[in-house]
Backbone as CSV, one residue per row, in Angstrom:
resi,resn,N_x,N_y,N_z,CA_x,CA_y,CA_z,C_x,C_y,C_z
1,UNK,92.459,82.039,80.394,92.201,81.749,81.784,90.812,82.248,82.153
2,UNK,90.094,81.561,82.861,88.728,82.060,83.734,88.676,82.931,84.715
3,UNK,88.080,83.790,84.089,88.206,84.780,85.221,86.922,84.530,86.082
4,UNK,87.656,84.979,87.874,86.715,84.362,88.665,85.769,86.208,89.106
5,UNK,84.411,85.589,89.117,84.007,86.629,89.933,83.607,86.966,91.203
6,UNK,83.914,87.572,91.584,83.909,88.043,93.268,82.358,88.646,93.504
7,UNK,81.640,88.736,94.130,80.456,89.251,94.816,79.977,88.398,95.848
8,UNK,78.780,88.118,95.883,77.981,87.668,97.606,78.355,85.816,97.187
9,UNK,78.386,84.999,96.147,78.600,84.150,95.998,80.034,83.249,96.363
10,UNK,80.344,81.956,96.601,82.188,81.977,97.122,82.692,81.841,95.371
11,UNK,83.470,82.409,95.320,84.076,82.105,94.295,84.416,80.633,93.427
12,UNK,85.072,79.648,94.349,85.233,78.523,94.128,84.522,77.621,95.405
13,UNK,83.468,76.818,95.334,83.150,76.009,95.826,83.669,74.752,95.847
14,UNK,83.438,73.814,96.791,84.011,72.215,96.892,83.156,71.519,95.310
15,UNK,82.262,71.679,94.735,81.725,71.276,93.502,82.674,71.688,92.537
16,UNK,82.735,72.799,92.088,84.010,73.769,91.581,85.488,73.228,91.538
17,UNK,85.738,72.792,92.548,87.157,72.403,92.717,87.083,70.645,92.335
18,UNK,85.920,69.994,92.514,86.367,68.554,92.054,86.401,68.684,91.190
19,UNK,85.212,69.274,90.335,85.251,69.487,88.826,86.585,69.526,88.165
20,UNK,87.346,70.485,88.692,88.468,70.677,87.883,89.466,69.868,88.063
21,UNK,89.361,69.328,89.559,90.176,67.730,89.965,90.028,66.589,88.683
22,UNK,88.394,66.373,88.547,88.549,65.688,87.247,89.089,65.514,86.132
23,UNK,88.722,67.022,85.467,89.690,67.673,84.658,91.408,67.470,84.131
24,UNK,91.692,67.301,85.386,93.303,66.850,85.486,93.294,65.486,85.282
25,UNK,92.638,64.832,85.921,92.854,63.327,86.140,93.408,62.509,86.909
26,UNK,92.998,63.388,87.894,93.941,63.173,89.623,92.699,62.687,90.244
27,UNK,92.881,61.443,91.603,91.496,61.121,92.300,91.718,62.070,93.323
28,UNK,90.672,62.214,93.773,90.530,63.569,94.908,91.469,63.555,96.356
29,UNK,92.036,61.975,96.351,92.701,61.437,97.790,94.010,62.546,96.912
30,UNK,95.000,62.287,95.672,95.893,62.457,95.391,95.915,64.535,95.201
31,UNK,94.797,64.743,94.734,94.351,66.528,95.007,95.031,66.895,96.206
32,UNK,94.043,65.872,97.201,94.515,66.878,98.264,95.720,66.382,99.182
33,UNK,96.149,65.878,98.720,97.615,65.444,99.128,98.546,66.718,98.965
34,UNK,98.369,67.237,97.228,98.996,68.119,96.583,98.796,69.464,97.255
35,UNK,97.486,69.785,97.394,97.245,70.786,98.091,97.704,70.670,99.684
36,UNK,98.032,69.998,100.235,98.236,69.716,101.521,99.978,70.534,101.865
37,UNK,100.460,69.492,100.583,101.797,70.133,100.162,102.632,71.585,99.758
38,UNK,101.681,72.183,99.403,101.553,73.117,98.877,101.742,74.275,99.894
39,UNK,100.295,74.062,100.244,99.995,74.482,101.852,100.975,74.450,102.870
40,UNK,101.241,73.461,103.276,102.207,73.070,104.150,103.957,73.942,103.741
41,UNK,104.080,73.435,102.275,105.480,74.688,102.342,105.546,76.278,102.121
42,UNK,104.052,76.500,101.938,104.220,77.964,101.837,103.919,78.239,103.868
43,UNK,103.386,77.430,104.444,103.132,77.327,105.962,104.970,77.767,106.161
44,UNK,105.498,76.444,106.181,106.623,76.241,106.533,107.753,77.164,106.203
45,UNK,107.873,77.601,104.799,108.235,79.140,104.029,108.508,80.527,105.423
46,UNK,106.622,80.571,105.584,106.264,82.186,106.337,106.959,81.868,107.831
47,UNK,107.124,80.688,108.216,107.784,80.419,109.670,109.304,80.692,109.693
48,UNK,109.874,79.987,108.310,111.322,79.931,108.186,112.120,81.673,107.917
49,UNK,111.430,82.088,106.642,112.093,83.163,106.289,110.937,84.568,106.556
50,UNK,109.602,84.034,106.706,108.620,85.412,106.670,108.136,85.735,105.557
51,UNK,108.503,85.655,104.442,108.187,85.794,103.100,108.068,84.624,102.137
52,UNK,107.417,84.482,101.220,107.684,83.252,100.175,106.760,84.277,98.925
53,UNK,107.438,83.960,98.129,107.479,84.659,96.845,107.077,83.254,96.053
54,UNK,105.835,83.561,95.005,105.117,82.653,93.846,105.287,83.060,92.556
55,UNK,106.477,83.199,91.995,106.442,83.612,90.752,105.042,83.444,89.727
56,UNK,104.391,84.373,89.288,103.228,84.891,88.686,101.856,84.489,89.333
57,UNK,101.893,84.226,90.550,100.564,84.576,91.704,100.730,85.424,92.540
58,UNK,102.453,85.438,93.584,101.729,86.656,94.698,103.157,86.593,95.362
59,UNK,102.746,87.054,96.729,103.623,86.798,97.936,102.929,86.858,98.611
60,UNK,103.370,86.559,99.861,102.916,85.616,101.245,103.732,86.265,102.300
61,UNK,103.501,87.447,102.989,104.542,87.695,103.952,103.985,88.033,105.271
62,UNK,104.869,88.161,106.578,103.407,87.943,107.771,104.139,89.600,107.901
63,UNK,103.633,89.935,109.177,103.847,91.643,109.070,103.310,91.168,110.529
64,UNK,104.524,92.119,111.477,103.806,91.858,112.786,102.965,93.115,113.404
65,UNK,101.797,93.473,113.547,101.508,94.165,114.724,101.558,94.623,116.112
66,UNK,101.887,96.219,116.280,102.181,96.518,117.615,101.470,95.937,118.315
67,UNK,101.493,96.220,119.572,100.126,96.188,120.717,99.579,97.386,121.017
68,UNK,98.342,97.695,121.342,97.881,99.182,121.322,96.793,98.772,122.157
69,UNK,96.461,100.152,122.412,95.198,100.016,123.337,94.090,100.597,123.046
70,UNK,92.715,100.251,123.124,91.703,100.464,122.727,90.898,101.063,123.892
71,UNK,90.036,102.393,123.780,89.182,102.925,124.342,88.078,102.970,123.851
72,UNK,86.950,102.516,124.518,85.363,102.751,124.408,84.376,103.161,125.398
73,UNK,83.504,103.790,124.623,82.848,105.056,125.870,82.228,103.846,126.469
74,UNK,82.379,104.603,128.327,81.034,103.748,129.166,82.577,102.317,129.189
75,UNK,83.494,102.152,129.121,83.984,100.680,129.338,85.761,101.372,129.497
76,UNK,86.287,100.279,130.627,87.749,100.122,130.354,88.990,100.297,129.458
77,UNK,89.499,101.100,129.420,90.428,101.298,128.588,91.212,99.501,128.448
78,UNK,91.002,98.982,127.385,91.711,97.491,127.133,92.951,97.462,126.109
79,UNK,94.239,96.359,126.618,95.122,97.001,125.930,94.834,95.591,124.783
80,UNK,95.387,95.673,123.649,95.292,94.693,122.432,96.709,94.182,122.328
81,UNK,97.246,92.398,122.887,98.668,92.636,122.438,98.790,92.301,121.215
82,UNK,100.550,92.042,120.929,100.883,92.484,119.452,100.939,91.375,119.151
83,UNK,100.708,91.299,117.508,99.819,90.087,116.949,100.835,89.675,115.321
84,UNK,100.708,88.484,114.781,101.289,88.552,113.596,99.780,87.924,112.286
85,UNK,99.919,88.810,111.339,98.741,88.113,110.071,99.322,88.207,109.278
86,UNK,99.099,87.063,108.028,99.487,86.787,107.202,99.060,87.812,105.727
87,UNK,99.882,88.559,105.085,99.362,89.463,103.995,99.770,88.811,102.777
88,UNK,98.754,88.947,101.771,99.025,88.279,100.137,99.082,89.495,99.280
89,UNK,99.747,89.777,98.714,100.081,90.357,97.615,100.211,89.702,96.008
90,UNK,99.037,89.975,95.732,98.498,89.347,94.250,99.555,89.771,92.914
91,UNK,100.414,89.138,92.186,101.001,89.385,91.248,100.538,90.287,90.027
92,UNK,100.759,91.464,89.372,99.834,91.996,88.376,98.820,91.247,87.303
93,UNK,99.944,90.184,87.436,99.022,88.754,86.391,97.741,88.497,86.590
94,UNK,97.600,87.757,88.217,96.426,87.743,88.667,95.765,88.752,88.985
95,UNK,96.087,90.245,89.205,95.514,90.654,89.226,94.794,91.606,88.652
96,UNK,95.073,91.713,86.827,94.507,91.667,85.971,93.177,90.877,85.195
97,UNK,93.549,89.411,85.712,92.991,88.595,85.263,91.640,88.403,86.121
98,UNK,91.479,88.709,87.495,90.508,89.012,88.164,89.837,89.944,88.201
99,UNK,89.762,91.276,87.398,89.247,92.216,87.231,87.784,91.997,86.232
């Protein structure tokens, strides 16, 4: 497997990714169909149950945040409400392989 490297560059670019579209032998309409799919049930997954588990890439689980309040000198005490983000947890696989 290729290991990708991380620094100031994106990792995978839109050049990057047709390339490997080619590779397969998929036209780019049918790619991103797949990816759409993909997308869409790990979407649909984090809504239904909160978690979705990728056997040997990761998990996907949202984690909700309180609401809290923020103070800054010279300004209003502002309160922050409570929020939900999505957290990935990289499988040891990948995340070996990215090192």
């Amino acid at each position: 497997m290729e290991k990708i490297k991380i620094g100031r560059k994106p990792a995978a670019g839109r050049q990057a990714v047709l390339q490997k579209i080619k590779t397969l032998g998929l036209t780019q309409a049918e790619a991103e169909s797949a990816i759409e799919l993909i997308l869409g049930s790990i979407s649909d997954g984090l809504v239904e149950d909160g978690k979705v588990v990728c056997s040997g890439f990761g998990t996907f689980s949202v984690r909700v945040h309180r609401p809290r309040m923020i103070k800054m000198p010279g300004q209003v005490p502002r309160k922050i409400p409570a929020r939900c983000k999505i957290r990935f947890k990289s499988s040891p696989t990948v995340f070996r392989n990215c090192r």
